[in-house]
C-alpha positions in Angstrom: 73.2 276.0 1.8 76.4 278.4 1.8 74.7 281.6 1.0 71.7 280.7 3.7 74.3 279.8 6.4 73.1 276.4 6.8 74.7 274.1 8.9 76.8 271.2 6.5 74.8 268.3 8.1 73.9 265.2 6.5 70.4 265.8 7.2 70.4 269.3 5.7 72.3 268.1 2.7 69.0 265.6 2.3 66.4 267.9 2.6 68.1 270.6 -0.1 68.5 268.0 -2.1 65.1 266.3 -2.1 64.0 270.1 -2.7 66.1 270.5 -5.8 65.9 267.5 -7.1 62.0 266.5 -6.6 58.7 268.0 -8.1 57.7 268.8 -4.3 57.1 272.6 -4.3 55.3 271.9 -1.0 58.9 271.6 0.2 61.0 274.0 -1.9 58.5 276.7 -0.7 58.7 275.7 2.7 62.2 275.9 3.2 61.9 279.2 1.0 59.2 280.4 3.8 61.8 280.3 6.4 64.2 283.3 4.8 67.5 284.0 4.5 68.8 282.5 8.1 66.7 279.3 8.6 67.1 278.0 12.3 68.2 274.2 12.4 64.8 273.3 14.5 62.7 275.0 11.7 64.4 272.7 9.1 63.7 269.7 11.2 60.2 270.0 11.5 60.3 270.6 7.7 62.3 266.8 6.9 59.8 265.7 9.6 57.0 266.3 7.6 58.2 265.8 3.7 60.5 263.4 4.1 59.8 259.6 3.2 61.9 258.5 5.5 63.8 260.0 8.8 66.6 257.7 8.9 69.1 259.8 10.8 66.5 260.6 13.4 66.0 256.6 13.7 69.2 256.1 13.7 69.7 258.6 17.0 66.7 257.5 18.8 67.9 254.1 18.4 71.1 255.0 20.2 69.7 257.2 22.2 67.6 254.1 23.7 70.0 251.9 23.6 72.7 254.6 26.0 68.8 254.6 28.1 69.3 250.5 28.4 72.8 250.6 29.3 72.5 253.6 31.7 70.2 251.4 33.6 72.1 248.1 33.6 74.7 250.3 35.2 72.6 251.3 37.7 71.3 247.9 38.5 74.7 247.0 38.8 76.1 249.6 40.9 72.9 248.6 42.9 74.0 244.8 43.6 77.8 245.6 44.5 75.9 248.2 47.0 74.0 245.3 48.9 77.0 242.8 48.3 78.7 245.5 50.2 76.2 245.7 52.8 76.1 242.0 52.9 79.4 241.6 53.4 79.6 244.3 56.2 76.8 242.5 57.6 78.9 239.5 57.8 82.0 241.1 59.0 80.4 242.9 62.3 78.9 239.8 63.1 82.1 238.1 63.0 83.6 240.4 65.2 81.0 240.7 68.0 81.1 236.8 67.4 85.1 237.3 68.4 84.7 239.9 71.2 81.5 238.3 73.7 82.7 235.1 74.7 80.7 233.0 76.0 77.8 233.2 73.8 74.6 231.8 75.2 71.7 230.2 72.8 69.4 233.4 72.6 72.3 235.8 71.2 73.5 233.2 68.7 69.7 232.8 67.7 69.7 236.5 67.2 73.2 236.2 65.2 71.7 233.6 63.2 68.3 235.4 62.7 69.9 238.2 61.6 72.5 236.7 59.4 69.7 234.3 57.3 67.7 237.7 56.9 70.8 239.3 55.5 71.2 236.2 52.8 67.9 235.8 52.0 67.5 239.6 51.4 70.6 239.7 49.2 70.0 236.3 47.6 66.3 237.7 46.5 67.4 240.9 45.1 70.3 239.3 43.6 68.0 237.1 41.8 65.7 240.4 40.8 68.7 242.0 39.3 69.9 239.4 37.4 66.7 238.9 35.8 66.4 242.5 35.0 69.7 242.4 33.6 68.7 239.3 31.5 65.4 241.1 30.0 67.3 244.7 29.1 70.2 242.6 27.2 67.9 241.3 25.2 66.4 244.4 24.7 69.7 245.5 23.6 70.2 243.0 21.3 66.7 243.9 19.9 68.0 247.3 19.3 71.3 247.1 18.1 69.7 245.2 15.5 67.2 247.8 14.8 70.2 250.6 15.2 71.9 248.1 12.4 68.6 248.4 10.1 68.7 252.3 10.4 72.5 252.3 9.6 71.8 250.4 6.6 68.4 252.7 5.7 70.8 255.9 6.3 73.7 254.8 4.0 70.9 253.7 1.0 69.9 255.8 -1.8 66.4 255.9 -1.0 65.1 256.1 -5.2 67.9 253.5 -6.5 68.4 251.8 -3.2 72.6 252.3 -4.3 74.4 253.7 -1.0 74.2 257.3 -1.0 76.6 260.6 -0.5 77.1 260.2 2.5 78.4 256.4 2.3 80.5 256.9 -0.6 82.0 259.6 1.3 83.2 257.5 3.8 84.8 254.8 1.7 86.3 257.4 -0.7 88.1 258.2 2.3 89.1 254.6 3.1 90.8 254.1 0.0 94.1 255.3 1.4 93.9 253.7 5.1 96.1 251.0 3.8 98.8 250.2 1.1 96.7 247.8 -0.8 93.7 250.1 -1.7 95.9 253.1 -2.5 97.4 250.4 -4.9 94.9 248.7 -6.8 91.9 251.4 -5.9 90.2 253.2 -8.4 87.6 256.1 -8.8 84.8 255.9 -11.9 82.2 258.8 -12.2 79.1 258.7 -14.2 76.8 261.1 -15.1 73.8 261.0 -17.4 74.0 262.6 -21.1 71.5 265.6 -20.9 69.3 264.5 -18.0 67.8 268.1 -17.9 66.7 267.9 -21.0 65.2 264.4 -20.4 63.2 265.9 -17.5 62.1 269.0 -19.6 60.7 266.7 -22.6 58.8 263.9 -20.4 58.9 265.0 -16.6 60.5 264.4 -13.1 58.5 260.7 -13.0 59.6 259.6 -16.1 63.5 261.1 -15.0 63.3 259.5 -11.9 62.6 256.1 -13.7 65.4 256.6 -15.6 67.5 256.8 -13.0 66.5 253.9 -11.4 67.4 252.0 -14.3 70.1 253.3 -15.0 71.2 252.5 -11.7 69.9 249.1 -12.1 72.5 248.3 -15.2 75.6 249.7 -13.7 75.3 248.1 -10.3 74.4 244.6 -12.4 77.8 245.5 -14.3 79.8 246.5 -11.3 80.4 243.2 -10.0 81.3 242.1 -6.8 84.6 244.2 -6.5 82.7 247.5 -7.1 81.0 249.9 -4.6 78.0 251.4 -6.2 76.7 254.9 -4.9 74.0 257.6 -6.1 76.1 260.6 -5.5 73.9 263.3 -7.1 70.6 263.8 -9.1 72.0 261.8 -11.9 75.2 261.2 -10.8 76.9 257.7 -9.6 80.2 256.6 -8.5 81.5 253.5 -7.9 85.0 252.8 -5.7 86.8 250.1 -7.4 89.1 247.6 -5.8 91.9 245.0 -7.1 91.8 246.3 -10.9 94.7 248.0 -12.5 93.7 250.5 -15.0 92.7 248.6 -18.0 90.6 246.5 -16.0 89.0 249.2 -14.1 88.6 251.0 -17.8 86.8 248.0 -19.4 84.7 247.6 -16.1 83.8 251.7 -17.2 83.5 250.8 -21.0 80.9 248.1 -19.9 78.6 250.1 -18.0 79.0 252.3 -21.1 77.6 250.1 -23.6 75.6 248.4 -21.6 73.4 251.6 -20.9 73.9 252.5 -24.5 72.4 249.5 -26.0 69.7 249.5 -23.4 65.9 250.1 -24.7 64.6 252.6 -22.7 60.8 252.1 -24.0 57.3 252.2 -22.0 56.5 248.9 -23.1 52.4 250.3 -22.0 52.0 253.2 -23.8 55.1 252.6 -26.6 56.6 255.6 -25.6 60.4 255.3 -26.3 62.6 257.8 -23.9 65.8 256.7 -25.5 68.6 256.9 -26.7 70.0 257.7 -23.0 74.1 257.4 -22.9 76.8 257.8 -19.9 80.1 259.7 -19.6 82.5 258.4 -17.3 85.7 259.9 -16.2 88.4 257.6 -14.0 91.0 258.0 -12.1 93.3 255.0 -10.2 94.0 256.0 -6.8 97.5 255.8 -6.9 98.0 258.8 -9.6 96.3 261.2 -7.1 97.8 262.5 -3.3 94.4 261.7 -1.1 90.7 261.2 -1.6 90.1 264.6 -2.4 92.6 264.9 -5.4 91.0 261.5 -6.6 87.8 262.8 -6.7 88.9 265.9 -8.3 90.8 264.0 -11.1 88.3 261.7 -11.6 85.6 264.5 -12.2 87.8 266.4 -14.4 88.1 262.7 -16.7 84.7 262.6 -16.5 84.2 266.2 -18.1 86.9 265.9 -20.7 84.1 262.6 -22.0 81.5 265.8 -21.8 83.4 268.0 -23.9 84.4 265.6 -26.3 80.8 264.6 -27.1 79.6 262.4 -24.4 79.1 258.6 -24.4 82.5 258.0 -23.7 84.9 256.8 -21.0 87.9 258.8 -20.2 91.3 257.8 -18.2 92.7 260.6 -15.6 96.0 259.5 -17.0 95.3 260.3 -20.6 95.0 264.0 -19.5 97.8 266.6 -19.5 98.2 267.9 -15.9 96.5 271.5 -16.5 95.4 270.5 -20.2 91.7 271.0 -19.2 90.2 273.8 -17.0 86.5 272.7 -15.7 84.1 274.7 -16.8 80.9 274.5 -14.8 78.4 276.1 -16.2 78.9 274.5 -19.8 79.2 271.0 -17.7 76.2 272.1 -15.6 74.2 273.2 -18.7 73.1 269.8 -20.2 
């Protein structure tokens, strides 16, 4: 996205990745169609139309509505304080010339009167009018907040492992450290898959993606109810741990270990067996790194010291000499 001067949006970080990721060359050579300096509009219309699902756009043309709702309840209420107003001016002048033309005979206070029931039932009716306008566009509001909710949700989820996805794990990486508590007893576990590329290259994408999913499956059945559970790449995961110290939070990682370890990955159809399929994990407690970004960073760098020492393994950010291991990407990338 760099190198084609992309805009870092989370919509643009979805497409590229469903074109990297996916079988759909459709896409890839869509996006490949549009050059080196794709416009944002052009890349649009491409999610538009490969896409599964358009949550973001839902998600703004839900709000979008729902500022269209409340725009007009402000109207309609600027609307009744202007004939209260009139109303009450009404009232006023005809409480003066009441005051200022004595004596009143029976045909001008018939005219005052006249005038005066017009002026009520006129702002009683539109008074009435309003408020049932106002009555039917709040529960249209409440109709679409709830939607809005729905999209929120459908925008935060993974949409192959249904786990919350980058761009929710993002945000609560971040809110480990907004107060003293989860910079205490937080904790960071990455886990990758053991040679996924080579698990596409022997039985395909389909078969990859199933894998995933089941993957997925066992550690968010492992997590627990303490544990938030994201897809955070192609066959990447993380999961933001809270109220564990660091034993706890490594035998939490040492269970989603064995558990996918021991797990038969078999086509119980066709016999096919896809297996073995192992983890590495790398972890890190939040209160051994300055921020979000050095947790992250130490975490990943656990989690490639269990690659390098042969995989199907968990490693502790702790256990590793500051400077004792210098990431190398493409040998991590490689597998």
């Amino acid at each position: 996205m760099r190198q084609l001067a992309v805009a870092g949006l989370p919509r643009n970080y979805e497409l590229f990745y469903e074109a990297i990721t996916t079988s759909n060359k459709e896409l890839s050579a869509a996006i490949s169609a549009l050059g080196s300096r794709p416009c944002q509009k052009d890349l649009d219309e491409i999610a538009r139309k490969f896409l599964h699902r358009n949550d973001e756009w839902q998600v703004c043309e839900a709000r979008d509505s729902i500022m269209d709702k409340l725009s007009e309840i402000l109207s309609l209420l600027r609307k009744e304080r202007s004939t209260m107003e009139t109303y009450g001016k009404i009232l006023c002048e005809t409480s003066t010339g009441l005051e200022s033309r004595p004596p009143l005979n029976r045909e001008f206070l018939e005219k005052i009167l006249n005038v005066t029931a017009t002026a009520t039932r006129s702002t009683i009716d539109s008074r009435s009018a309003i408020t049932t306008t106002i009555n039917d566009r709040s529960n249209e509001l409440q109709e679409m907040k709830s939607t809005l909710e729905k999209y929120k949700r459908l925008a935060e989820t993974d949409s192959l492992t249904q786990l919350y996805n980058r761009r929710a794990f993002d945000r609560t990486l971040t809110g480990i450290y907004d107060d003293a508590r989860g910079e205490l007893f937080g904790a960071l576990i990455l886990v990758d898959i053991d040679r996924f590329k080579s698990i596409n290259d022997r039985f395909g994408h389909p078969v990859g993606d199933r894998i995933i999913q089941f993957v997925a499956n066992i550690i968010r059945s492992s997590a627990g109810e303490n544990a938030f559970v994201a897809r955070t790449g192609g066959e990447e995961f993380a999961l933001v741990v809270n109220g564990y110290n660091e034993d706890r939070t490594a035998r939490l990682a040492e269970d989603i270990r064995e558990a996918v370890h021991s797990a038969p990955f078999i086509n119980f159809s066709t016999g096919a067996n896809y297996g073995p399929v192992t983890v590495s994990l790398g972890l890190c407690m939040s209160s051994q790194a300055q921020g979000p970004d050095d947790l992250y960073r130490r975490a990943d760098r656990a989690l490639y010291a269990s690659k390098a020492a042969g995989r199907n393994r968990v490693t502790r950010a702790s256990h590793l000499e500051e400077g004792g291991l210098m990431k190398n990407w493409l040998l991590y990338r490689s597998d």
